[in-house]
C-alpha positions as CSV (number, residue, x, y, z in Angstrom):
1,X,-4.3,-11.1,5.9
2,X,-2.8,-13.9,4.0
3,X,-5.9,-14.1,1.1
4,X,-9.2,-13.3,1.7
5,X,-12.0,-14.7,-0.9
6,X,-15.1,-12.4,-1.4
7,X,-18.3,-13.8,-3.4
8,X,-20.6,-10.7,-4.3
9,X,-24.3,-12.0,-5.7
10,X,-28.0,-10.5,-6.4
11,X,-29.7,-9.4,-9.2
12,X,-28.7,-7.2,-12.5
13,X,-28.8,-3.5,-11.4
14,X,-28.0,-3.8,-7.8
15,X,-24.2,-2.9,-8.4
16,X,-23.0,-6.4,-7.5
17,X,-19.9,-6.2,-10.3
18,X,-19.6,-2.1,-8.7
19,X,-18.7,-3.2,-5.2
20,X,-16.4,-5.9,-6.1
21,X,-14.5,-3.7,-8.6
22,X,-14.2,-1.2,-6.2
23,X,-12.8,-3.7,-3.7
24,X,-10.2,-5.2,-6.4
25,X,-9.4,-1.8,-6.7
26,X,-8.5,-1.0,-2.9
27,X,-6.8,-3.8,-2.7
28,X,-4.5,-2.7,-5.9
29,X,-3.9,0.6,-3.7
30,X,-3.0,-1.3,-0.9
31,X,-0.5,-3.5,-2.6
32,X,-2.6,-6.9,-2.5
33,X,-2.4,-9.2,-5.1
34,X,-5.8,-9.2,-7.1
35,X,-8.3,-10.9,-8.6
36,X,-11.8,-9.2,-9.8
37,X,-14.0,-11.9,-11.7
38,X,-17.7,-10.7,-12.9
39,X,-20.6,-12.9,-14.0
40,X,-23.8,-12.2,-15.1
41,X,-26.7,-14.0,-16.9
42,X,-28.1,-12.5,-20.4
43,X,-30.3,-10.3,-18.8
44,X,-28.7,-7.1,-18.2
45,X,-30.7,-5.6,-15.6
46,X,-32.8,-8.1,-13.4
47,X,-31.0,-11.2,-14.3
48,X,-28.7,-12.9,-11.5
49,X,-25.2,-11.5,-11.3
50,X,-22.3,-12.2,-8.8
51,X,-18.5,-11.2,-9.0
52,X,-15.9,-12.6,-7.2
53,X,-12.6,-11.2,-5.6
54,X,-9.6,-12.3,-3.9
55,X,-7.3,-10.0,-2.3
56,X,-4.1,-11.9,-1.3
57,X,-0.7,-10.9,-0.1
58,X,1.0,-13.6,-2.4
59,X,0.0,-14.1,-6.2
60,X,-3.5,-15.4,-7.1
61,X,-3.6,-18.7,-8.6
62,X,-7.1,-19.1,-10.1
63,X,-9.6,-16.4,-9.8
64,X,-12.7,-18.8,-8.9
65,X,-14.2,-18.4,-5.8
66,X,-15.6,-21.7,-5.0
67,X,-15.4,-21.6,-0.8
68,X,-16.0,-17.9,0.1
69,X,-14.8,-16.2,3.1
70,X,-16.6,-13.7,2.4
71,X,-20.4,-14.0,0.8
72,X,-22.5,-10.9,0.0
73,X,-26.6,-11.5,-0.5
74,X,-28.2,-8.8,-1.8
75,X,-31.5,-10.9,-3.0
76,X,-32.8,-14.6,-1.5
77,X,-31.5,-16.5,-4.5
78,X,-28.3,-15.5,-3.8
79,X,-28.3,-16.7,-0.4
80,X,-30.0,-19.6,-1.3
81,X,-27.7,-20.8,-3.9
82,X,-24.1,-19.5,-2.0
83,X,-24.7,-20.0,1.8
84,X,-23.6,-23.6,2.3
85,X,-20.7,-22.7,0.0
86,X,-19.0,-20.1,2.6
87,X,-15.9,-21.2,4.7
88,X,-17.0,-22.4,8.2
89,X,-16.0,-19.5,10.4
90,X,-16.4,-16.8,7.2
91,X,-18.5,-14.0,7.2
92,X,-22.1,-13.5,5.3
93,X,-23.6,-10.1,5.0
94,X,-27.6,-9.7,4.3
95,X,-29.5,-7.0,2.8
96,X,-32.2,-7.8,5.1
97,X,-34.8,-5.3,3.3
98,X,-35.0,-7.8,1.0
99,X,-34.3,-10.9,2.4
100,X,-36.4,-11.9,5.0
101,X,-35.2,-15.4,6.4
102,X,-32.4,-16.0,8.4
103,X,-29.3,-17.8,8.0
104,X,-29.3,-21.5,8.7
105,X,-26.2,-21.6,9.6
106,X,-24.3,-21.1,13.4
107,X,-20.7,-21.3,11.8
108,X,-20.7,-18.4,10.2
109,X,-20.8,-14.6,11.3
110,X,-23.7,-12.6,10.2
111,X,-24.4,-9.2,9.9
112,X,-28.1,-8.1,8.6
113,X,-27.8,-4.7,7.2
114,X,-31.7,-3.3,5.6
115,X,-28.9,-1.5,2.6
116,X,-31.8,-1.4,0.3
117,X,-34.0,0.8,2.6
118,X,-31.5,2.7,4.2
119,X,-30.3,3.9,0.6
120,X,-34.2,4.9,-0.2
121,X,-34.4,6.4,3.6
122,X,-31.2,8.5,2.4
123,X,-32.1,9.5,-1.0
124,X,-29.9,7.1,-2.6
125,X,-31.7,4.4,-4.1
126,X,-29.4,2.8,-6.4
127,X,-26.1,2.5,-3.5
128,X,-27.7,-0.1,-1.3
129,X,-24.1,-2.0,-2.3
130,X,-22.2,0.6,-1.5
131,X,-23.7,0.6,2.2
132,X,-23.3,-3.0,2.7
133,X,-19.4,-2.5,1.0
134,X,-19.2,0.4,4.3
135,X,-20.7,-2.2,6.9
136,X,-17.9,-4.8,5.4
137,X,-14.7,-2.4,5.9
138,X,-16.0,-1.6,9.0
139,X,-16.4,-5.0,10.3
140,X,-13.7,-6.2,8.6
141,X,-11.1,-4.0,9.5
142,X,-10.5,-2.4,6.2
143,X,-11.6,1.1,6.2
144,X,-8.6,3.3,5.0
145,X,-9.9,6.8,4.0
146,X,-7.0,7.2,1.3
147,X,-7.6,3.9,-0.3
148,X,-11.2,4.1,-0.2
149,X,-10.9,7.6,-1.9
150,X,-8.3,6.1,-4.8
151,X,-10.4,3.1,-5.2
152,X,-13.5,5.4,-6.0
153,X,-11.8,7.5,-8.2
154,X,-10.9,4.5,-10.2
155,X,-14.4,3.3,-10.7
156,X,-16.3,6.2,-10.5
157,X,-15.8,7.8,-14.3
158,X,-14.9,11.3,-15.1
159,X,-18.5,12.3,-16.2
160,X,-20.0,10.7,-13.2
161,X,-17.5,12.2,-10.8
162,X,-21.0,13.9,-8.7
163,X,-21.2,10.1,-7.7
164,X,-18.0,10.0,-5.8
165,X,-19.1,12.1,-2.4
166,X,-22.5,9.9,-2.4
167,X,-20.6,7.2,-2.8
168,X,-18.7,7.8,0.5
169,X,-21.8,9.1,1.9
170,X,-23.3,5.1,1.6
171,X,-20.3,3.7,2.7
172,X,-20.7,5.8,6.0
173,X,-24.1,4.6,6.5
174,X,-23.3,1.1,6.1
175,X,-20.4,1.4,8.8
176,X,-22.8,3.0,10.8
177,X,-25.3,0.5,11.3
């Protein structure tokens, strides 16, 4: 795996900085070099957020994440403003319950996952990032129950620990479908 550049983005609330800790995390577990880099606008919740991560087997040299490999769209603007930035032959995954167009691109891999109403469908509302974080592993090869389980515990706090089995619950669901 030599470094792999992921770009999360969507709006405040959707757990956009959530799924990339929690992949800067597995990627501590699994002895990768890290970088975990949030941004968010002044709105806290429904403002545009993104977070960037790069999990590398050598250091990391800047933690911008200009030319993703890997871009995660959880609203339209999002896909609007970062699509033409992914690496030719990098991977894009949609939350397709709320974006409705397709990707213009035919350089790029694809995978349209409805997380948004698949976590109302399953009584999760609020984990629709957590699915499409399950769909990635899965179709990127980097499902690890024991990692996945130390990353959790490292984002998941103490008082929230009820979130941890929901969590992989989401997960499954996104490597599901």
């Amino acid at each position: 795996m030599a470094t792999t550049q992921y770009l999360f983005a969507g709006f405040g609330g959707q757990g956009i900085l959530f799924s990339g800790k929690f992949l800067a995390y597995k990627g501590l577990t699994e002895d990768k070099q890290v970088s975990w880099l949030p941004s968010y606008g002044p709105e806290m919740r429904g403002g545009t957020a993104s977070c960037s991560v790069i999990l590398s087997d050598s250091p990391v040299g800047s933690p911008i994440v200009s030319k993703p490999d890997v871009l995660v769209a959880m609203n339209l603007p999002s896909l609007d403003k970062y699509e033409d930035s992914v690496v030719s032959g990098g991977t894009i995954f949609v939350d397709s319950a709320l974006i409705e167009r397709k990707v213009k691109r035919d350089d790029v891999t694809v995978h349209y996952i409805p997380a948004t109403k698949l976590a109302s469908d399953n009584g999760m509302p609020t984990l629709a990032n957590m699915i499409i974080v399950g769909k990635i592993l899965k179709e990127l090869g980097g499902y690890n129950e024991e990692t996945v389980n130390a990353a959790l515990g490292k984002v998941i706090s103490a008082k929230r620990a009820d979130m941890l089995d929901v969590n992989k619950k989401a997960m499954q669901i996104g490597a599901k479908n």
